[in-house]
C-alpha positions in Angstrom: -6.4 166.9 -11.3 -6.3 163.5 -13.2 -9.0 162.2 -15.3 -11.1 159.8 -13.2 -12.2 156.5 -15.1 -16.0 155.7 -14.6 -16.7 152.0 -14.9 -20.1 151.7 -12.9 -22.3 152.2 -15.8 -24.6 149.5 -14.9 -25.9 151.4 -12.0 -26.4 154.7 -13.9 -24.7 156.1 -17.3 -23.9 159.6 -18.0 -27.1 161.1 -19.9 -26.4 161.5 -23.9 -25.3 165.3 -25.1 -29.0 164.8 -27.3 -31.1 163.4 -24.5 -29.9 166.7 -22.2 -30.9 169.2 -25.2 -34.2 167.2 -25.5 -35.2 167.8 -21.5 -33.9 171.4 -22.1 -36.3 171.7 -25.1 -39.4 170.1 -23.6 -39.1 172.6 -20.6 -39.3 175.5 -22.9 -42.2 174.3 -24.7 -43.9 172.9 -21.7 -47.2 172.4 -21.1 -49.4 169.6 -19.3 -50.1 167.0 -22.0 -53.5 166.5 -20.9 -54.4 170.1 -21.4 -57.4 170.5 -24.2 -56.0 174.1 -25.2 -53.3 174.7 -28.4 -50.3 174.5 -26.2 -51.7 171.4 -24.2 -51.8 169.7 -27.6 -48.9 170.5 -29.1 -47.4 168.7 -25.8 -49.2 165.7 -26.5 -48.2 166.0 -29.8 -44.3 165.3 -28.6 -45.2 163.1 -25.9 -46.8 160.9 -28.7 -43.6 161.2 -30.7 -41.7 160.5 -27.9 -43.6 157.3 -27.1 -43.9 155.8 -30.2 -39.9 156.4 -30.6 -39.6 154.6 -27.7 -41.7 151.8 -29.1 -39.6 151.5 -32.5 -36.3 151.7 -31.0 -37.5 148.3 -29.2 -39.5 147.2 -32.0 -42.4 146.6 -30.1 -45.9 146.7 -31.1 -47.8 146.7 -28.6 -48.4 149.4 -26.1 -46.1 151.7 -24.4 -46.7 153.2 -20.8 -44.5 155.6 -19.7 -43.5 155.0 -16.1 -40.6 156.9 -13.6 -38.2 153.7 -14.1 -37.8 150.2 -14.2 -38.6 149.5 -10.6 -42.1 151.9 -11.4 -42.2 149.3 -14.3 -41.8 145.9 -12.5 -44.6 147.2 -9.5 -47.6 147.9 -12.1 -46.8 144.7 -14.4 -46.4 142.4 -10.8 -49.1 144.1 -8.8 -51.4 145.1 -11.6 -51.4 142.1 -14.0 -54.3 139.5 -14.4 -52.3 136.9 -13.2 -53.2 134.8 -10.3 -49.5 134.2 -9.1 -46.4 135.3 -10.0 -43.2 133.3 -9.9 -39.7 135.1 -10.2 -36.4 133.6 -10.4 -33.5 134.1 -7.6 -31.3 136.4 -9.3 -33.6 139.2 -9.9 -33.4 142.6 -8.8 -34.2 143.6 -5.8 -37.4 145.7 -6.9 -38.6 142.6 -8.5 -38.1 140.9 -5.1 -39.7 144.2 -3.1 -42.9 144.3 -5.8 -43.2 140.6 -5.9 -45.2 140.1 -2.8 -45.3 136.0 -2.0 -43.9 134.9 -4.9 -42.4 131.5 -6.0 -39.1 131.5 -6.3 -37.6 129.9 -9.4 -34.3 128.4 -8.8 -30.9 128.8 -11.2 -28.0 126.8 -12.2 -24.6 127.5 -11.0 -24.3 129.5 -14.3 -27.2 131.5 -13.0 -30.0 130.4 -15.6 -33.0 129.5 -15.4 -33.3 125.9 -14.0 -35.9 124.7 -16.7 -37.2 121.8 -14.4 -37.5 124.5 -11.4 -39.2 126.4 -14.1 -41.8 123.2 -15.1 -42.4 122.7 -11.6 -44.0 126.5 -11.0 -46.1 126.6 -13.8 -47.8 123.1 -12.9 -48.9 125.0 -9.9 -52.6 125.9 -10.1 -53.8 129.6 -12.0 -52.2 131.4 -14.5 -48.9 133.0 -13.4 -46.9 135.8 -14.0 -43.3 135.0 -14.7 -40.7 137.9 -14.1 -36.8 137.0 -15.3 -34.3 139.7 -16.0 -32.9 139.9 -19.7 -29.1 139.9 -18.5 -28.6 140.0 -14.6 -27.4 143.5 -13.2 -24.8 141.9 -10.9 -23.1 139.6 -13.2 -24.2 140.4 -16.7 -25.4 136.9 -17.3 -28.0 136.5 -20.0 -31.5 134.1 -19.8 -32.6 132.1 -22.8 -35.6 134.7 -23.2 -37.0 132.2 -26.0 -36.7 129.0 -24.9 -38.1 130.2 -21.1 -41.0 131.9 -23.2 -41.5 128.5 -25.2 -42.7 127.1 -21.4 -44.5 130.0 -20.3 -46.6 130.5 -22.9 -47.1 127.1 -23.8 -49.3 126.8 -20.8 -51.0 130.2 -21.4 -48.8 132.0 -18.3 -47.4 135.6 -18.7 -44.0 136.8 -19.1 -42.1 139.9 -17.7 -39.1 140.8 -18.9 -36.9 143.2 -16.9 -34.6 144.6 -19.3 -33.4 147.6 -18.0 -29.9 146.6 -18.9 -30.7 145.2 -22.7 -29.5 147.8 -25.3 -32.8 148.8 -27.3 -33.1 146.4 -30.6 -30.1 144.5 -30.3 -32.7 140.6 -28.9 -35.6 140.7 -31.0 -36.7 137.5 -29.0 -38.1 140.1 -26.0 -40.0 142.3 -28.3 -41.1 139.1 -30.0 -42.0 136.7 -26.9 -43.0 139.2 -23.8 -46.1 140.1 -22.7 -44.4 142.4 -20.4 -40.8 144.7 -20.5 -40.0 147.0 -18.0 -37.2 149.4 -19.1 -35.0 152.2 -17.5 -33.9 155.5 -19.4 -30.7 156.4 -17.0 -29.2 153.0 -17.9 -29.6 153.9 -21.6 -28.1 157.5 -21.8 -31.8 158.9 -21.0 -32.6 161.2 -18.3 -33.6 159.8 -14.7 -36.9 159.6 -13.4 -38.5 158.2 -16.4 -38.6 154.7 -17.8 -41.2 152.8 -19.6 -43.6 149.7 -19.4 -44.0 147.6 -22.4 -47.6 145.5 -22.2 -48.8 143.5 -25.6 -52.3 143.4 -24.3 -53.7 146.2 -22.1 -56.2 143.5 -20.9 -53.8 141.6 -19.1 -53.4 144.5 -16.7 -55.6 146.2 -14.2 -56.5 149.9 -14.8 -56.3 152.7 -12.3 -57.3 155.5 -13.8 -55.6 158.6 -14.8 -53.0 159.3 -17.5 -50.8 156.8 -19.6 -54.5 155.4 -20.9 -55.6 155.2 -17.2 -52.5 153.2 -16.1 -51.1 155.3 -14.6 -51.6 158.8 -12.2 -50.1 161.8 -12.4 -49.0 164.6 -15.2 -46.6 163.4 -17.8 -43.0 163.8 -17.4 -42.6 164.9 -21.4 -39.2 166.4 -20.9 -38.0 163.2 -19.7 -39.9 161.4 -22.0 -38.0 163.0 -24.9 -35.2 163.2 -23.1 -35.4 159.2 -23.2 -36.4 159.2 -26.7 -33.3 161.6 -27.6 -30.9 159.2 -26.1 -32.3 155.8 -28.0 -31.7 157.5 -31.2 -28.2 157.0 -30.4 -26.8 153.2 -31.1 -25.0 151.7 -28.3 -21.4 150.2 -29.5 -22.7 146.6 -28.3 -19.7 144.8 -30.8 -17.0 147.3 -29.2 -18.2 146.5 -25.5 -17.7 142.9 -26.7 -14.5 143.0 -27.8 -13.3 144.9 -24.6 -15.4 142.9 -21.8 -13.0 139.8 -24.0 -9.8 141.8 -23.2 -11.1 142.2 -19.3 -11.9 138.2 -18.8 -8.8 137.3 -20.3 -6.7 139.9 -18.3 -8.7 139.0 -14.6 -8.8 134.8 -15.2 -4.6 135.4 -16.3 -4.4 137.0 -13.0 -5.4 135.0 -10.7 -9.2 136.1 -10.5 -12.2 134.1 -11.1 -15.1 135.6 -14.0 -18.1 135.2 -12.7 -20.8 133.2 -14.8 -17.5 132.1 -17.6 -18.4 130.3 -20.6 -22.3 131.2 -20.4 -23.9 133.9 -22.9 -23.7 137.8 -20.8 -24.1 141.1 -21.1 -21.7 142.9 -23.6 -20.8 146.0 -20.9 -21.7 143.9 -17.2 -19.1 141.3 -15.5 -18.3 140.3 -12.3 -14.9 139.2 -11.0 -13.9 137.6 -7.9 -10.3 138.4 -6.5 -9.6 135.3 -4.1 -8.5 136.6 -0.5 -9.2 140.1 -1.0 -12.7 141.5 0.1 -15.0 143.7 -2.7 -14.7 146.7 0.1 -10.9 146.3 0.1 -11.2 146.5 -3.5 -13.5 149.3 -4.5 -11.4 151.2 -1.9 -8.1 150.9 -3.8 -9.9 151.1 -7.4 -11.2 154.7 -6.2 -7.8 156.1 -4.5 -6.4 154.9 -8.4 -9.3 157.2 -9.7 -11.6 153.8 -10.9 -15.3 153.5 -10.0 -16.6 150.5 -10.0 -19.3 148.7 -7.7 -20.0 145.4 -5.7 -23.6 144.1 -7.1 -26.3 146.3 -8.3 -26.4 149.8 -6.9 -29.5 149.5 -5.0 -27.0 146.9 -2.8 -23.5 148.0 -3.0 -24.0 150.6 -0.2 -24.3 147.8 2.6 -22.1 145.3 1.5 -24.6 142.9 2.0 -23.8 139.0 1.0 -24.9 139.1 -2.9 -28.9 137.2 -3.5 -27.3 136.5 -6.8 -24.0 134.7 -5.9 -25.7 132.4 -3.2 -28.4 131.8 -5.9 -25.4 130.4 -8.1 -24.1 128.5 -5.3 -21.0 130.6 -4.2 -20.2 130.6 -1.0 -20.7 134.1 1.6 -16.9 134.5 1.8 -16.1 134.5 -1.9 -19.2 136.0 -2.7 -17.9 138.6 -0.7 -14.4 139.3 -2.8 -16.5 140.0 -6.3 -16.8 143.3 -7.9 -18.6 144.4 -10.9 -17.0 146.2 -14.0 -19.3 148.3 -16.5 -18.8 150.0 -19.4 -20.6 152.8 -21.1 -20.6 154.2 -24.8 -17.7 156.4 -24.1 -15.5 153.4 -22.5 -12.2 152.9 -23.8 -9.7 150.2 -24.5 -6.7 152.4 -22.6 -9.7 152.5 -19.2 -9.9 148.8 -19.6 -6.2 148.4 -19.9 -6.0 151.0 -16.6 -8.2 149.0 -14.7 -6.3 145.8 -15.0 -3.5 147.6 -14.2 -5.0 148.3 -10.9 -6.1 144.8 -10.4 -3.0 143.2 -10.5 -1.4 145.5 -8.6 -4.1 145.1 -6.0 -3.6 140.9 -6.4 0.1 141.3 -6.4 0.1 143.1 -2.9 -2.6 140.4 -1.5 -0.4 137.8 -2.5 3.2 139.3 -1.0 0.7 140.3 2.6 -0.4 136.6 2.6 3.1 135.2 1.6 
């Protein structure tokens, strides 16, 4: 049976060989963290380690929650914050959008960043708010200026949550430096699922609840996952390689016809989004998986319903062309020859569009 290529890495990546034998090790030697006896401690011992290797490989310094995802991340840090408001922009995720309650919706440009007079406008509005934006957009790969959106926020005494479950650990120091907030995912980094952590600077700035994670958070600790997670950031992501191949990919889709989403503005190394005039994303993803290619239309919490993209109306594309994107993500085992397959298939997909419309 051939080899199937696996380019949907933004929705999930396969867990690291190290982050597997880390779960299998922390089920052998389990025992409830919060247990007072020898075995309980020596748990807590490794959940420690585990959480402060989370920390490094981030370089924060501030505290570290762990949490079952991102989306676990984004509800505490919107719900649970001190903040009287909170104000997200219109290209977030859609847990952002499902935790966010009434908030106030920042607009983009057509690049999909930050509008900084929409931005102005929302934090002249009474109280101090809570503003969520996403490090590089899961749909498009597009990257905010965390610093200079920071700059605004904080000059003005606000909060900022950064979701950056797509951001490689410790490749921006500008999120570790400028958050108050991070929300991160360990299935999008090599980790395990189910487990994911929230990064706070100041536990004041967010209502306890009581129970574990420093009374943050309820239940037992998930410490296989947790060094599971901590296993897999050990590993360096090949940020410069995914660079050099996403380069290849845009130049290959814009000399074929297609249409890059977000061209010329600063994105995510492994994430793009490409828009084949005339040919729907279903159409598409159909003929990528008969050649044996995964890939995806928007974020994976969408892609099942087809559903016009939040992100590309946000930009100001269109329904109909917003419907004939697909997204294209690699992971650390990625290759130039799967690149160079998947093109292959995309111009043999535009080819046939344009002899069926000729």
């Amino acid at each position: 049976m051939p080899t199937r290529i696996y380019l949907d890495h933004a929705a999930t990546t396969p867990p690291r060989p190290a982050a597997i034998r880390a779960v299998a090790d922390g089920l052998v030697a389990w025992a409830n963290p919060s247990s007072p006896h020898g075995e309980g401690r020596a748990a807590r011992r490794a959940l420690e380690d585990a959480r402060a290797a989370v920390a490094t490989a981030y370089g924060w310094r501030g505290s570290t929650l762990f949490t079952s995802g991102a989306s676990e991340s984004l509800a505490v840090a919107l719900g649970r914050s001190t903040a009287d408001r909170v104000a997200i922009t219109a290209v977030e995720h859609d847990a952002v959008f499902r935790a966010a309650g009434q908030a106030r919706i920042l607009p983009v440009d057509p690049s999909g960043r930050v509008a900084g007079g929409g931005l102005a406008t929302a934090l002249a509005d009474p109280g101090r708010a809570l503003v969520a934006v996403q490090w590089a957009n899961s749909e498009t790969g597009v990257r905010q200026p965390i610093a200079a959106i920071a700059s605004q926020v904080h000059a003005a005494s606000h909060l900022l949550l950064i979701d950056a479950a797509q951001m490689p650990a410790g490749i921006d120091p500008d999120v570790a430096e400028h958050a108050d907030f991070v929300a991160l995912s360990a299935h999008k980094r090599g980790g395990p699922p189910g487990v994911g952590a929230l990064l706070v600077r100041d536990l004041g700035t967010l209502s306890p609840t009581g129970g574990q994670e420093f009374g943050y958070r309820a239940g037992t600790e998930n410490l296989p996952a947790a060094l599971g997670y901590a296993a897999a950031l050990a590993e360096p992501e090949p940020v410069e390689q995914w660079a050099a191949m996403r380069e290849r990919l845009d130049d290959a889709v814009r000399r074929s016809g297609g249409q890059v989403v977000g061209d010329g503005s600063p994105c995510h190394a492994a994430i793009g989004s490409y828009r084949m005039p005339g040919v729907a994303s279903a159409a598409q993803l159909i003929r990528f998986d008969l050649a044996g290619i995964a890939v995806s239309a928007g974020s994976a919490c969408s892609s099942g319903s087809m559903k016009p993209s939040h992100v590309l109306g946000a930009m100001g594309w269109t329904e109909q062309a917003g419907r004939e994107v697909v997204r294209v993500s690699f992971g650390r085992d990625t290759t130039e020859a799967e690149i160079d397959a998947a093109v292959a298939v995309w111009r043999d997909i535009a080819r046939t569009a344009r002899r069926i419309a000729a």
